[in-house]
C-alpha positions as CSV (number, residue, x, y, z in Angstrom):
1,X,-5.9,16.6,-16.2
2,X,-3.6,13.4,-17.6
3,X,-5.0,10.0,-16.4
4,X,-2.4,7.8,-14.9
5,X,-1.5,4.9,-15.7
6,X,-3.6,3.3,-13.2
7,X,-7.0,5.6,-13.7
8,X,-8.9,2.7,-14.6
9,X,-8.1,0.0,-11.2
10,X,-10.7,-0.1,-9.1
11,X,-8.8,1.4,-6.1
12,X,-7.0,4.4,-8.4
13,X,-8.7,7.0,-5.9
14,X,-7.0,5.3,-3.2
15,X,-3.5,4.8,-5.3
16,X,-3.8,9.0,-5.7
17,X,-4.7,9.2,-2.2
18,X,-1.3,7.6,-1.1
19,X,0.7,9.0,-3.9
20,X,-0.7,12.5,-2.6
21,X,-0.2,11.9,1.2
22,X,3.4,10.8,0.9
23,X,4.2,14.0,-1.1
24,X,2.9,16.0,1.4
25,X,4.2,14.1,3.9
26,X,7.4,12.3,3.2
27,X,8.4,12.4,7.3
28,X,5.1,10.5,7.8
29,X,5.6,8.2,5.4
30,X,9.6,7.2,6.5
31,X,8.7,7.3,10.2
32,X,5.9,4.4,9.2
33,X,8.9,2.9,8.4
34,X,9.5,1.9,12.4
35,X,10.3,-1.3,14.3
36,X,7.0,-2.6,14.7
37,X,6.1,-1.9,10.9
38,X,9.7,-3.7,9.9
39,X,8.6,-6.3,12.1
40,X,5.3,-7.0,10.6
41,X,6.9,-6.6,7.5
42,X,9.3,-9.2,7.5
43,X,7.5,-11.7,9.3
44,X,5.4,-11.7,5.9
45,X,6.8,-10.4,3.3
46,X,8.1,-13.3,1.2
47,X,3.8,-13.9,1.1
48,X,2.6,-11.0,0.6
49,X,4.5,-10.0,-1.6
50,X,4.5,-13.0,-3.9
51,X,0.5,-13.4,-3.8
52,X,0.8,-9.6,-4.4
53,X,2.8,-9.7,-7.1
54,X,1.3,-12.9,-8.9
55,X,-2.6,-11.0,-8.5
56,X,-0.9,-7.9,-10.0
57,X,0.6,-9.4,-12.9
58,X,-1.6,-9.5,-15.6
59,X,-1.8,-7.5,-18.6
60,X,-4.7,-5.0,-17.5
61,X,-2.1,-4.0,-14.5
62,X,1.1,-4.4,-15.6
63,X,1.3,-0.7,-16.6
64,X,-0.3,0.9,-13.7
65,X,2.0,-1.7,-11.5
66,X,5.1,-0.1,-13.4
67,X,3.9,3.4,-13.3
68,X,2.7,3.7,-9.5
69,X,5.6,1.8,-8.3
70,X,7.9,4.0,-9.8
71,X,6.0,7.0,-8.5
72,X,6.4,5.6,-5.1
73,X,9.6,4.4,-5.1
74,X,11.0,8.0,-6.4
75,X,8.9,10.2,-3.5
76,X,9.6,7.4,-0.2
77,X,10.1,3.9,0.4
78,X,8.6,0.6,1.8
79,X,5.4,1.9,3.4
80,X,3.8,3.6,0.2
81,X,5.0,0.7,-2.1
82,X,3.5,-2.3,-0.1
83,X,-0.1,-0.4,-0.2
84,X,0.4,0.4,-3.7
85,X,0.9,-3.2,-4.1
86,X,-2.0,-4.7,-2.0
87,X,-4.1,-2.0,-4.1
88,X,-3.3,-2.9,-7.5
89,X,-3.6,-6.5,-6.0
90,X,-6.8,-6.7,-4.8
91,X,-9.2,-4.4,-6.1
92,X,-11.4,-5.5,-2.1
93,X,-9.0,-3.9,0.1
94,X,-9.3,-0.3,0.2
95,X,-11.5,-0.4,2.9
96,X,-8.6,-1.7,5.2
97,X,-7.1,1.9,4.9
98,X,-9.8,3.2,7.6
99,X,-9.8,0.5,10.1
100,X,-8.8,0.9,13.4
101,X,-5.1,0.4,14.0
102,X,-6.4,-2.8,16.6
103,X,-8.0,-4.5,13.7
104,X,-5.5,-4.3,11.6
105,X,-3.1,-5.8,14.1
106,X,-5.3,-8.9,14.7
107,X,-5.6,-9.3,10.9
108,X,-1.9,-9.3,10.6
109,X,-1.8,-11.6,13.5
110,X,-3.5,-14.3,11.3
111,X,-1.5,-13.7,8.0
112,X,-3.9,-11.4,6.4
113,X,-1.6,-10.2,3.5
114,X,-3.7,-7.1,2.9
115,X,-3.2,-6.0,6.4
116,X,0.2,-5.9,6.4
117,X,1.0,-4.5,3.2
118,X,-2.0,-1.6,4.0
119,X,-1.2,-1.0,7.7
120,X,1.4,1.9,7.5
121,X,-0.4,3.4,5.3
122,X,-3.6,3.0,7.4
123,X,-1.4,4.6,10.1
124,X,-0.1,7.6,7.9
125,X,-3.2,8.4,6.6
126,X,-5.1,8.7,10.0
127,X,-2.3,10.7,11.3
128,X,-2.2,13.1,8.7
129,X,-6.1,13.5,7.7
């Protein structure tokens, strides 16, 4: 098996895991893509995705940024790139990915970037495991 170009990130399992579930399930992944997740979305993405960005950036992650991104951008959309994102970001957020959809909504409620980046994931992935 070829390593990817993000095998050695802490959250690379979790990358796969996303890269995996929007293959199987592209419908998933664009319906995630709803009002309330555009909502969320916009009402922090300027943040999120600049902090995102600037913790990305370096030169350990600049290749598995590249490489994952494209990935996702070539199977769906939004959804799968903002948690691709928050998990090359921050290598402390995976475990946002299994909490209940009510936690997630308060931590977006107080500007937690990781939240709203991870959320329709969060979403797609309990719906589909």
């Amino acid at each position: 098996m070829t390593a990817t170009a993000w095998a050695h990130l802490p959250n690379a399992v979790h990358i796969d895991r996303i890269l995996a579930s929007l293959k199987a399930h592209p419908d998933k992944w664009e319906a995630a893509r709803g009002p309330a997740w555009s909502a969320a979305w916009d009402a922090g993405r300027t943040a999120a995705r600049g902090t995102a960005w600037t913790e990305a950036w370096d030169a350990a992650r600049t290749a598995a940024w590249d490489a994952a991104w494209t990935e996702a951008w070539d199977a769906a959309r939004t959804a799968a790139r903002g948690a691709i994102t928050a998990l090359i970001a921050w290598d402390d957020c995976a475990y946002m990915l299994e909490l209940p959809e009510d936690t997630l909504k308060v931590l977006r409620a107080v500007g937690n970037e990781q939240a709203l980046l991870l959320s329709a994931a969060a979403k797609v992935l309990r719906e589909t495991s």
